[in-house]
N, C-alpha and C positions, 0 to 999 in steps of 0.2 A: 186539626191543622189550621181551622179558620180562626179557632181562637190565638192558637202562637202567633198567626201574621198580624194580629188585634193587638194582642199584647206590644210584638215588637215596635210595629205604627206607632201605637203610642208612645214607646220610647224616644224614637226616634222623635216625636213631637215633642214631648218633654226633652229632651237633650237640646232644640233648635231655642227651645223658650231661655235655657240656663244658661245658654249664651251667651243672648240678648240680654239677659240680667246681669251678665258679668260685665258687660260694657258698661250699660248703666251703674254699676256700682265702681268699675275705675274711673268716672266722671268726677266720683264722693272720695277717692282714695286719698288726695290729698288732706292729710290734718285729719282723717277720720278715726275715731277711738284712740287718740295720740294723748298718752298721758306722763310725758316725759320717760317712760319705759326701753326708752331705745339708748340707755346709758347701761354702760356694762357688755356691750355684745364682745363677742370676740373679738381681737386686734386683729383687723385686717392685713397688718402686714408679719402677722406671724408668722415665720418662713415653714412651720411644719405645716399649720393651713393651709399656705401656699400649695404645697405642695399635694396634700392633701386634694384640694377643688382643683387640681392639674390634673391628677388621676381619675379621679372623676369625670371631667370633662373628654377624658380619651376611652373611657368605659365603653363597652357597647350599649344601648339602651335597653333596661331592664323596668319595663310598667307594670310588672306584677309586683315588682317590691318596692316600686315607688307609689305605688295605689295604695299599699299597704303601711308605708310608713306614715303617713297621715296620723296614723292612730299608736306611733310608738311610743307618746309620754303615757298612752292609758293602756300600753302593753304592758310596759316596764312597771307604772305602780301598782299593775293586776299580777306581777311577778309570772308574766307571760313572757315567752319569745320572742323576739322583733330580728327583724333581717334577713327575714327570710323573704321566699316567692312564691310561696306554696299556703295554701288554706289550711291542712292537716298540721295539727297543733301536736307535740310530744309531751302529752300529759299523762301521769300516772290514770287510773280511775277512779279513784276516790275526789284526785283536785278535777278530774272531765264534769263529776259530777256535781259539786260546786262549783263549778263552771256555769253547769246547766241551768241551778236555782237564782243563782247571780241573773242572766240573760232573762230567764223566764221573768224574775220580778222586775226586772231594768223597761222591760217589755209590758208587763202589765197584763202578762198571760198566771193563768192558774197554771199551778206544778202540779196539780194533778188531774191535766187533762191524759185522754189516752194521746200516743206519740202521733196519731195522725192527725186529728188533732190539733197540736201541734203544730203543728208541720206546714196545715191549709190556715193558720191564723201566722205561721211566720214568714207566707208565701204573698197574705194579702199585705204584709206590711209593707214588702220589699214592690210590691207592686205603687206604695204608696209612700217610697221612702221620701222623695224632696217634702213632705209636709211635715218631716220629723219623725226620727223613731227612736223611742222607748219615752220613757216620764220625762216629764218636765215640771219645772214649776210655774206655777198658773203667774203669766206675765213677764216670765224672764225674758222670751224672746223681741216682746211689744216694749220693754223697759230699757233693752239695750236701743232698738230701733229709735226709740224718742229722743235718744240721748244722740244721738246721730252715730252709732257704734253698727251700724250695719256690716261693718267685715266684721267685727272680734265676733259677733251672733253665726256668724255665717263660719267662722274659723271653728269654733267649739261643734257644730254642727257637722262639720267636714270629717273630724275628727273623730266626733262618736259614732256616727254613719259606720269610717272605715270599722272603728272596732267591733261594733254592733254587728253589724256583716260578716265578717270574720270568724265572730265566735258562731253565730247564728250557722253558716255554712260548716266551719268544724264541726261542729256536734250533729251534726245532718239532718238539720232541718230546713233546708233548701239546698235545691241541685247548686251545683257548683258554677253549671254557665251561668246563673243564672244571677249568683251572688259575683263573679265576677265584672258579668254585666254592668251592675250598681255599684260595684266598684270601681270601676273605670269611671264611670260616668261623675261620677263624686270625683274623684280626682281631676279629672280634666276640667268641673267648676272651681277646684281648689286652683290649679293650676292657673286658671284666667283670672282667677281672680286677689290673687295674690303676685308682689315679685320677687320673693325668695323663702324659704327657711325661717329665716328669720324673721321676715312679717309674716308669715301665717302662723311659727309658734308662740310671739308674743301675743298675737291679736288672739289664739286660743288662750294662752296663761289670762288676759285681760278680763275674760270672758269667764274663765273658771271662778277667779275671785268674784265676781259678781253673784256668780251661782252660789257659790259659799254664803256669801254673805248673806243673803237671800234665804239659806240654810240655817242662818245665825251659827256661824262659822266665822266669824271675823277678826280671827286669832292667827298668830303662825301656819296655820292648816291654810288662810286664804293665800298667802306668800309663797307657797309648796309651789304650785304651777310656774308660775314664775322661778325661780330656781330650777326644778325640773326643764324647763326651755332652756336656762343660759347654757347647764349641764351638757343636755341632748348636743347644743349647738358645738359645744368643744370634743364632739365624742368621738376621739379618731376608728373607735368600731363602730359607731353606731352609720344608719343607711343614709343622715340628712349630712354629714359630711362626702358622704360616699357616690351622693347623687345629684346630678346638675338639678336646679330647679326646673329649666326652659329648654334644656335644649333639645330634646326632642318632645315632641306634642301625645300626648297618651293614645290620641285615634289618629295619627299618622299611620299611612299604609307601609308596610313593611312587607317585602318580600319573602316567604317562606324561606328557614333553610333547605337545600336539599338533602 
């Protein structure tokens, strides 16, 4: 018992801190990681948009699948589900289990530990997600930061968090409160720290090309992200047409139904 209320403390410490950093980083918002990238968005006054971000706007609010859609450019090119609200993923078992060596390596865990295992090395990550989780490459996050790209770093981060969580919790290697938890809490930094859809999936597309490159990828494969956002952005099924960015706050109190 003593240690959940340790754990929780600490989230809650950690949640007051990501705050405070999302202020300070809309201080930098203006012109930050701006690389003429904001040509081509959708026409604002396209009246099925329009009508589109109406319906959304009168929605009830749904934060399990806006927490979730964070991560729907790296659902869709993992040829996963997106739009949903739910953790439980509808995979055959052979793609659950390439699923799982995916995560595992993404993670930097051995595939052949036993499941529990497992389970306590993908318990400490989530304990220690804001520091990043899975691989990286050595400098990417300090290369973008020098350049003054602190959202596009923070964008790409937002993004693999949700996914990473996601799969991590489907495959049941953490409770579900517990990965919802870090999902909220990830959103709600995405949230403050961005003001719409459209700057947080350009400042991720900015961010992936970088990673690529870095990859020695610096072909067509680095332009994907980017296309993949304008795509997402026109998607009258997809959830980032379907869901206000702001209007309701992910840890606003809501009254139970009864």
């Amino acid at each position: 018992m003593l240690t959940a209320l340790a754990w929780l403390a600490g989230l809650v410490v950690l949640f007051i801190a990501l705050r405070t950093a999302a202020v300070l980083w809309g201080v930098v918002r203006e012109g930050d990681g701006q690389d003429g990238s904001n040509t081509a968005l959708p026409a604002r006054d396209d009246p099925a948009l329009r009508a589109l971000r109406a319906r959304a706007e009168a929605a009830p609010p749904n934060r399990r699948r806006w927490a979730l859609a964070l991560c729907d450019i790296l659902s869709i090119r993992n040829g996963l589900p997106c739009n949903g609200d739910t953790l439980a993923l509808d995979l055959p078992a052979d793609r659950r289990e390439q699923l799982g060596r995916q995560v595992l390596r993404e993670m930097n865990i051995a595939a052949d530990l036993p499941a529990p295992a497992i389970g306590a090395r993908m318990q400490e990550a989530l304990d220690g997600w804001v520091g990043g989780l899975g691989r990286s490459h050595d400098g990417f996050y300090e290369q973008l930061a020098a350049q003054g790209r602190v959202r596009d770093a923070l964008a790409f981060d937002c993004a693999r968090t949700a996914f990473l969580v996601r799969c991590i919790a489907h495959l049941g290697w953490v409770p579900e409160a517990r990965a919802w938890l870090v999902l909220f809490l990830n959103a709600q930094r995405a949230q403050d720290s961005f003001e719409s859809w459209e700057d947080f999936g350009l400042a991720y597309a900015r961010a992936r090309e970088h990673w690529l490159r870095m990859s020695n990828q610096d072909g067509p494969a680095s332009t994907r992200a980017m296309m993949e956002v304008h795509e997402h952005l026109r998607n009258a099924e997809g959830s980032w047409l379907a869901l206000p960015w702001k209007r309701y706050r992910i840890f606003d109190p809501q009254p139970r139904p009864a």
